[in-house]
C-alpha positions as a printed NumPy array, in Angstrom:
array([[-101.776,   91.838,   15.304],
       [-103.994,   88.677,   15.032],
       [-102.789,   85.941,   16.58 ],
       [-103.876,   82.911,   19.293],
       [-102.458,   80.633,   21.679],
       [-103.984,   77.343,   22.629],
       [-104.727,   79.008,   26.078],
       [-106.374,   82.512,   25.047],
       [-108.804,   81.348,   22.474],
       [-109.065,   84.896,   20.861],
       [-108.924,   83.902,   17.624],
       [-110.134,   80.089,   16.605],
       [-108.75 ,   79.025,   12.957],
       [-111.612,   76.748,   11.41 ],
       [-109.986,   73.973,    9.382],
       [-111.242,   73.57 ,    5.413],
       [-113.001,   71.005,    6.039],
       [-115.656,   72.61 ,    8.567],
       [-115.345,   75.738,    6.139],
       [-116.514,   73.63 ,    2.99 ],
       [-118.762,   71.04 ,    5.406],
       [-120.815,   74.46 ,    6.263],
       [-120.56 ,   75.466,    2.397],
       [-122.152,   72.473,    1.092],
       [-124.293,   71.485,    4.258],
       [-125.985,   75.138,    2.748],
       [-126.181,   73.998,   -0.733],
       [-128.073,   70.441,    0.706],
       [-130.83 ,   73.175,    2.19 ],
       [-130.778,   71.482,    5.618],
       [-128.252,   69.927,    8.565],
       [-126.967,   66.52 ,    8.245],
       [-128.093,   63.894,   10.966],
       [-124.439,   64.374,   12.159],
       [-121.717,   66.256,   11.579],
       [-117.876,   64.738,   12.31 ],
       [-119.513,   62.503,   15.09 ],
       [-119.2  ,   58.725,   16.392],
       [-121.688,   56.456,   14.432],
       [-122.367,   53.083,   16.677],
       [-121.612,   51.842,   20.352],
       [-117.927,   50.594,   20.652],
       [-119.771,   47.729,   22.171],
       [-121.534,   46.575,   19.544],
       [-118.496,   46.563,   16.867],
       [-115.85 ,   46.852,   18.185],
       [-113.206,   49.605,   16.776],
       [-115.735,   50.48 ,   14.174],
       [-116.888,   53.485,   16.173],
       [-113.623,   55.524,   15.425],
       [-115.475,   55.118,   11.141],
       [-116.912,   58.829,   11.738],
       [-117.913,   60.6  ,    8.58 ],
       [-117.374,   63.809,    8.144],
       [-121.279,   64.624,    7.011],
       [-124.1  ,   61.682,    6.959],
       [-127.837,   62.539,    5.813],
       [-129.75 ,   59.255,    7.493],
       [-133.228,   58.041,    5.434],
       [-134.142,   55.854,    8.35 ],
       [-134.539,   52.015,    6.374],
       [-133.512,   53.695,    2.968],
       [-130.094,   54.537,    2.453],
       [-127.429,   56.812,    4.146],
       [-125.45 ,   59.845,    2.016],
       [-121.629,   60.11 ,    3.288],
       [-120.047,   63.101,    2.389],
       [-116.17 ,   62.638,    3.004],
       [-113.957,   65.489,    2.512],
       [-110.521,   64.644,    1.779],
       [-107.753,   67.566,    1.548],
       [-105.293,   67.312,   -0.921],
       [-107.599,   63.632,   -2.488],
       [-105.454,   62.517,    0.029],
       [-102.71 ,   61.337,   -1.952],
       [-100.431,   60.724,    0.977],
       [-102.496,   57.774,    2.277],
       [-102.53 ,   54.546,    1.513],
       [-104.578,   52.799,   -0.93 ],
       [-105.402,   49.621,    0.779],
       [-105.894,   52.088,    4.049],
       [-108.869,   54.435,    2.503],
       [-110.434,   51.31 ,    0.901],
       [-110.514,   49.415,    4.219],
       [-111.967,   53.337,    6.032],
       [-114.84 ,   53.345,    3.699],
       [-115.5  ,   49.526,    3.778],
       [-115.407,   49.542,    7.732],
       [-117.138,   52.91 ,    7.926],
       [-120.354,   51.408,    5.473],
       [-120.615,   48.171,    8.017],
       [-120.541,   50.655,   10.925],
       [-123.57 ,   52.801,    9.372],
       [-125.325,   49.476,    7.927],
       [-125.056,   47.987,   11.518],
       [-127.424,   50.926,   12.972],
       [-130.941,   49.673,   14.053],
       [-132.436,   52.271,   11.452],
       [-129.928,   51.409,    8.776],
       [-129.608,   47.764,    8.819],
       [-127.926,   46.751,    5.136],
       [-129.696,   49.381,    3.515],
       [-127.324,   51.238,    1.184],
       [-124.298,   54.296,    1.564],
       [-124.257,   56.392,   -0.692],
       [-120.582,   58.109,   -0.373],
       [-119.356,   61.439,   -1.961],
       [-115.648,   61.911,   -1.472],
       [-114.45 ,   65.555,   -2.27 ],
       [-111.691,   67.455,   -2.887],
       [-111.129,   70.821,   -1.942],
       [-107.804,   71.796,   -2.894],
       [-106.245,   71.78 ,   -6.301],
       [-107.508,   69.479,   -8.846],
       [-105.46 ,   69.032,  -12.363],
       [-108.359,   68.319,  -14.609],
       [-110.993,   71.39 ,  -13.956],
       [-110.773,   74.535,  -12.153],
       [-113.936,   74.827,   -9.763],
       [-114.071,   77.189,   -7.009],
       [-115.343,   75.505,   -3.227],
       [-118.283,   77.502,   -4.082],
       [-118.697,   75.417,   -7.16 ],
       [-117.826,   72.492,   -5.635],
       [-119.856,   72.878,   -2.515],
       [-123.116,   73.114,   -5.008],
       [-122.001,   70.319,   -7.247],
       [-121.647,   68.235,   -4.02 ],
       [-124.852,   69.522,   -2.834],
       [-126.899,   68.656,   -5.199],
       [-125.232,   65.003,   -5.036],
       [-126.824,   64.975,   -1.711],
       [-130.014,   66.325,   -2.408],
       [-130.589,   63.727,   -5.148],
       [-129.346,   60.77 ,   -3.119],
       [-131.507,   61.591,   -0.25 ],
       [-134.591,   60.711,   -2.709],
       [-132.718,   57.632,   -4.609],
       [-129.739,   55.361,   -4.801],
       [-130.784,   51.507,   -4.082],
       [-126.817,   50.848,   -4.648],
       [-123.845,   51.625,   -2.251],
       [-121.134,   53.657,   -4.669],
       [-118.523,   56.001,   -4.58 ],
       [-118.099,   59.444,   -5.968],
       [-115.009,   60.707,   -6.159],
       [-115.191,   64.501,   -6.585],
       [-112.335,   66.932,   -7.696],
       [-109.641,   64.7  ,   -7.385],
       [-106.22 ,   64.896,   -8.159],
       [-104.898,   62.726,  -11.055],
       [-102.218,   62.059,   -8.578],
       [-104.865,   60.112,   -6.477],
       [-105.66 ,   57.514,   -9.053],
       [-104.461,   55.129,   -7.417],
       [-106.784,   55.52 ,   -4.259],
       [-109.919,   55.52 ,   -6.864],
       [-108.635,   52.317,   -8.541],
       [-108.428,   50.419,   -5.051],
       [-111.901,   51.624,   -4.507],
       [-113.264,   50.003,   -7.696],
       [-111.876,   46.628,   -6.336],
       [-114.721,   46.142,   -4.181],
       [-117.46 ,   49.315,   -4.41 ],
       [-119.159,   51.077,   -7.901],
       [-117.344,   54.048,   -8.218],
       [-117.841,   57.348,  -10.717],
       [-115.431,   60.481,  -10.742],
       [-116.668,   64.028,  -10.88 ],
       [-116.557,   65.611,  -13.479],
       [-115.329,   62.623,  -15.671],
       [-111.94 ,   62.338,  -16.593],
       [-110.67 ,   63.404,  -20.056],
       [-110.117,   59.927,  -20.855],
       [-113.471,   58.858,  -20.259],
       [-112.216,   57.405,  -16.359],
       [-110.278,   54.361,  -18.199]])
C-alpha cells in the first residue's frame, strides 16, 4: 500500500500545477527566473509581495512573461478578485529596478476540462510554451491570454477586458464576442 502522512514523507503528492509548470517550463527550453516565488520587498509596496506568479521569464528593461496556471479557470473566484490579482501582481513586477513600467506579458492556463477543445496537458504545455518562447523576443503591450478555459469562466475573462487587452486560446466558436 502507498500511502503518506504529513510526518513520514514517504510518498510526496505533487499538485497539477508543479506537474504542468515542469511540463511547459520543458516546452519554453529553459527555467523561468522564478518559479512560485515572492517578487518585491514588502517594504517597498506594501502587500504587493504576496502577487507571486506561478512562472515569470524576466527580459531585464524589456518585458516580463507570467505564466498563471489556474485549475478548474478558476470559476469559483471572483471576478473583481482575479482582475484586481493580475492588476496588483503587474505593478509588483513593473516596480522591480530591472522592470520598471516595461510590459507583462500574462498567459493564464487551464489544465483541467475545457468545453470548447479537447487538448491533452501535453498539448497544452507546448501551446503555452511556445507563447513563452515568442514573448520572450516581443510583446511591447501588457495583455492577457486566457488559455483552455472553461465557458463557465467567461465571466472572469470579461472583467479582465475592463482594464487589460485580452485574447482566448484557441478562439472561441463565436469568434470571442
Amino acid at each position: 500500500m502507498n500511502s503518506s502522512c504529513a510526518s513520514c514523507k514517504t510518498h510526496e503528492n505533487k499538485r497539477i500545477e508543479h506537474i504542468f509548470g515542469d511540463m511547459i517550463i520543458n516546452h519554453v527550453g529553459h527555467p523561468p527566473n522564478s518559479k512560485d516565488k515572492h517578487q518585491v520587498n514588502r517594504d517597498v509596496c506594501g502587500d504587493l509581495d504576496y502577487r507571486r506568479p506561478d512562472l515569470i521569464w524576466i527580459v531585464p528593461n524589456k518585458r516580463a512573461v507570467v505564466v498563471e496556471i489556474d485549475e478548474d479557470s478558476h470559476v469559483y473566484r471572483e471576478p473583481s478578485c482575479e482582475a484586481r490579482k493580475i492588476s496588483e501582481q503587474n505593478l509588483a513586477i513593473q516596480g522591480m529596478p530591472e522592470m520598471m513600467y516595461s510590459p507583462v506579458i500574462t498567459i493564464r492556463v487551464n489544465p483541467d476540462v475545457c468545453d470548447t477543445v479537447d487538448a491533452s496537458l501535453e498539448e497544452r504545455a507546448e501551446v503555452v510554451g511556445e507563447l513563452v518562447r515568442r514573448f520572450l523576443h516581443e510583446g511591447d503591450d501588457t495583455e492577457i491570454f486566457f488559455c483552455y478555459y472553461h465557458t463557465k469562466s467567461n465571466k472572469l475573462i470579461e472583467e479582465q477586458k475592463k482594464t487589460w487587452r485580452c485574447t482566448t486560446i484557441p478562439t472561441p466558436p463565436d469568434g470571442g464576442h
